[in-house]
C-alpha positions in Angstrom: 115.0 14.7 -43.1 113.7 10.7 -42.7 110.4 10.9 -41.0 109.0 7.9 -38.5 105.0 7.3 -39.2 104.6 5.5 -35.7 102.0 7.4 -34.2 103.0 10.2 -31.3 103.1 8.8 -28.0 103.5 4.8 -29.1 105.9 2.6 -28.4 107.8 2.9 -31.7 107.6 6.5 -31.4 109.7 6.1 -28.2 111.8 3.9 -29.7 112.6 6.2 -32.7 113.4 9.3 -29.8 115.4 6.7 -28.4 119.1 8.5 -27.9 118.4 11.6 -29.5 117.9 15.7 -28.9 114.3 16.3 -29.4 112.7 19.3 -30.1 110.8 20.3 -26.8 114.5 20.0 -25.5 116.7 22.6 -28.0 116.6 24.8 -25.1 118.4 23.0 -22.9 121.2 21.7 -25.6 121.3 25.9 -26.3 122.3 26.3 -22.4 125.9 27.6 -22.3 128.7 25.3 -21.6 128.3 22.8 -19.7 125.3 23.8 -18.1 123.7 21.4 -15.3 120.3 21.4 -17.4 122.3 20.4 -20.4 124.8 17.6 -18.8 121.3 16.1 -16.6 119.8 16.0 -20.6 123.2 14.6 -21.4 123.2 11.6 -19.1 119.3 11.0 -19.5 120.5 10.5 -23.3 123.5 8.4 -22.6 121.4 6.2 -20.1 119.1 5.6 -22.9 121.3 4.7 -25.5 122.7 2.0 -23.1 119.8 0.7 -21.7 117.3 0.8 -24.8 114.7 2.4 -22.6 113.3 6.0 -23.3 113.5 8.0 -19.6 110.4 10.6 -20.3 107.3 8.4 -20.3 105.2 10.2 -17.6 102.3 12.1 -18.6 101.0 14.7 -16.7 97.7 15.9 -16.2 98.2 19.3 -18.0 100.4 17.3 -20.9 97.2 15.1 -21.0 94.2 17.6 -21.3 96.7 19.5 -24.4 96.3 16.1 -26.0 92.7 15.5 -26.0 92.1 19.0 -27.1 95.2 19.4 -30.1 92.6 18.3 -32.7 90.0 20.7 -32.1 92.7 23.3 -32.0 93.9 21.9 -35.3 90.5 21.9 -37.2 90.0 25.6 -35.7 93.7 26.4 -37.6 92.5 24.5 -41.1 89.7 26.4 -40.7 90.9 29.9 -40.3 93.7 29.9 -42.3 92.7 27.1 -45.2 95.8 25.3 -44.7 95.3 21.6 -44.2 97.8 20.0 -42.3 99.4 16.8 -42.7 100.1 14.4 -39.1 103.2 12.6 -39.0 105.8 11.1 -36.5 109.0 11.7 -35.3 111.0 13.5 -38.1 114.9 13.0 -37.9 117.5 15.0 -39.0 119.8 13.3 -42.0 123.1 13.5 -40.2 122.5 14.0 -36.9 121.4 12.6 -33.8 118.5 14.7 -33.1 114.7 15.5 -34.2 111.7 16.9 -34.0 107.7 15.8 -33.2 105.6 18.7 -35.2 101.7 19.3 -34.9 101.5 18.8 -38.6 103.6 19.8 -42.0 101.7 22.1 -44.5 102.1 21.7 -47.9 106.1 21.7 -48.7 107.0 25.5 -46.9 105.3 25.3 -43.6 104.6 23.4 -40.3 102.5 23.8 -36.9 103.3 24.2 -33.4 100.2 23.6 -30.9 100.1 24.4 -27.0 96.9 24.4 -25.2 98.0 26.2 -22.1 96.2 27.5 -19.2 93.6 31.0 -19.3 96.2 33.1 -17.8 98.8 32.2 -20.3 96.7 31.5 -23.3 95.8 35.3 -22.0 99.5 36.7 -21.9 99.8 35.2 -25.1 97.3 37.2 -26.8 99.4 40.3 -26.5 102.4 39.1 -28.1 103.8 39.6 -31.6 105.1 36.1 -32.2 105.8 32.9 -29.9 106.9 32.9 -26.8 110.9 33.4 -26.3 110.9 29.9 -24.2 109.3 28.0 -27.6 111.6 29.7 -30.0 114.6 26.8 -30.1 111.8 24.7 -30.4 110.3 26.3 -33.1 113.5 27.3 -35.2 114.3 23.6 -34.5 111.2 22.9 -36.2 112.4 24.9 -39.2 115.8 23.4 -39.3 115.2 19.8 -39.0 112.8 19.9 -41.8 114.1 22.6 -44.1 110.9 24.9 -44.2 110.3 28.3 -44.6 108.0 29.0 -41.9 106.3 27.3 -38.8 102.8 28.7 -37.6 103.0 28.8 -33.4 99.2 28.3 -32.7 98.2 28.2 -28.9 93.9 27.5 -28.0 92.2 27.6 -24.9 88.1 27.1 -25.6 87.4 29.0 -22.4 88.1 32.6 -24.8 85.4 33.6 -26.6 85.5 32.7 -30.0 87.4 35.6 -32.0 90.3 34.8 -28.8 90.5 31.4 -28.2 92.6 30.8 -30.9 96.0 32.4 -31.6 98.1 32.0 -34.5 101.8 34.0 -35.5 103.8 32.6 -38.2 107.4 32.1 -37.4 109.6 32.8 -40.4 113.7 30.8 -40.4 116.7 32.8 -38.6 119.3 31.3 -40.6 121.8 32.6 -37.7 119.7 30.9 -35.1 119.4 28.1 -36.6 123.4 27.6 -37.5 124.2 28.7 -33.7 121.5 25.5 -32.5 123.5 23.3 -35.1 126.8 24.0 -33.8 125.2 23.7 -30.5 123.7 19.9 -31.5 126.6 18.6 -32.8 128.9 19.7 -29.7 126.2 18.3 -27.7 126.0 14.6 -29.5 129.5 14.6 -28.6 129.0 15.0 -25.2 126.5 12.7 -25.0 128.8 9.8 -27.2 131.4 11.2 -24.5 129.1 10.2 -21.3 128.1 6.6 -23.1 132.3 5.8 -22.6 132.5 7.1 -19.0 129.3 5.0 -17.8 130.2 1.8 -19.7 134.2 1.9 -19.1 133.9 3.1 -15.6 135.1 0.4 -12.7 135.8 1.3 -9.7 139.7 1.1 -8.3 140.5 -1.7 -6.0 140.1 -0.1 -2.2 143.5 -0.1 -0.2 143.5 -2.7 2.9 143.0 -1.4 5.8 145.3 -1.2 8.6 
């Protein structure tokens, strides 16, 4: 793993993204075949690895309130659990074109996944064993990019009373997930390597005469 210390959400951050599988998208590269989800990733890849420009800039307003309230969330987590957690940028994987931006690293086993979702799902949440099912590429992306034993999935809404507004379920490695989501990244690169040839060696044929 090489790991980027440009600050989430800069300019270099973006930059160091630039081309690659991230995290948040593992789901989509998991997609079987040739999905559309996967080949619209695909091209949004390709198109950035010709142009230089990242394609997901916008922010919304929900992505924006999970921001402002991450570090309160991550002071509750030190807190609870004693684990102090260690910021850092975009973390790349050593051979291939992909990565991951974690809520923080713990010591040299562990790492943190943050979502500040809405009451009703920080409610739904509450009743379940371990993450999500639509977070766990994500997660067991997490694991594999950075070669750790275990990933704590931690989701906080403040409107919970106190002994509810914070969840946390520790994630532990699927080896056999995790080699099916390499196989699956690696295929995928090439796809993406194979869209960069079609857009830049494409030309259109000359058009018959009319008449």
């Amino acid at each position: 793993m090489r790991i980027s210390d440009a600050p989430q959400g800069s300019p270099e951050w973006f930059q160091a993204r630039l081309g690659k599988a991230t995290g948040s998208r593992f789901a989509d590269v998991l997609a079987g075949g040739r999905g559309l989800t996967r080949r619209a990733y695909a091209t949004q890849l390709a198109l950035e690895l010709i142009t230089g420009q990242p394609a997901e800039t916008y922010t919304s307003a929900a992505m924006q309130l999970g921001t402002e309230r991450e570090p309160t969330a991550r002071a509750l987590y030190e807190a609870l659990t004693g684990n102090f957690v260690t910021e850092v940028g975009f973390c790349l994987h050593d051979s291939l074109p992909c990565g991951i931006s974690p809520d923080g690293l713990i010591d040299d086993d562990g790492g943190l996944e943050i979502k500040c979702p809405h009451k009703r799902t920080h409610a739904d949440y509450l009743a379940l064993p371990a993450e999500p099912a639509c977070y766990t590429a994500q997660i067991q992306g997490c694991l594999w990019v950075t070669q750790r034993r275990w990933w704590d999935f931690v989701s906080f809404n403040p409107a919970f009373p106190v002994n509810a507004r914070l969840i946390v379920r520790r994630i532990w490695r699927d080896e056999a997930y995790i080699g099916q989501l390499e196989q699956s990244v690696a295929a995928f690169a090439g796809e993406v390597q194979a869209m960069v040839e079609l857009i830049r060696n494409y030309r259109n044929p000359e058009l018959a005469p009319q008449g």
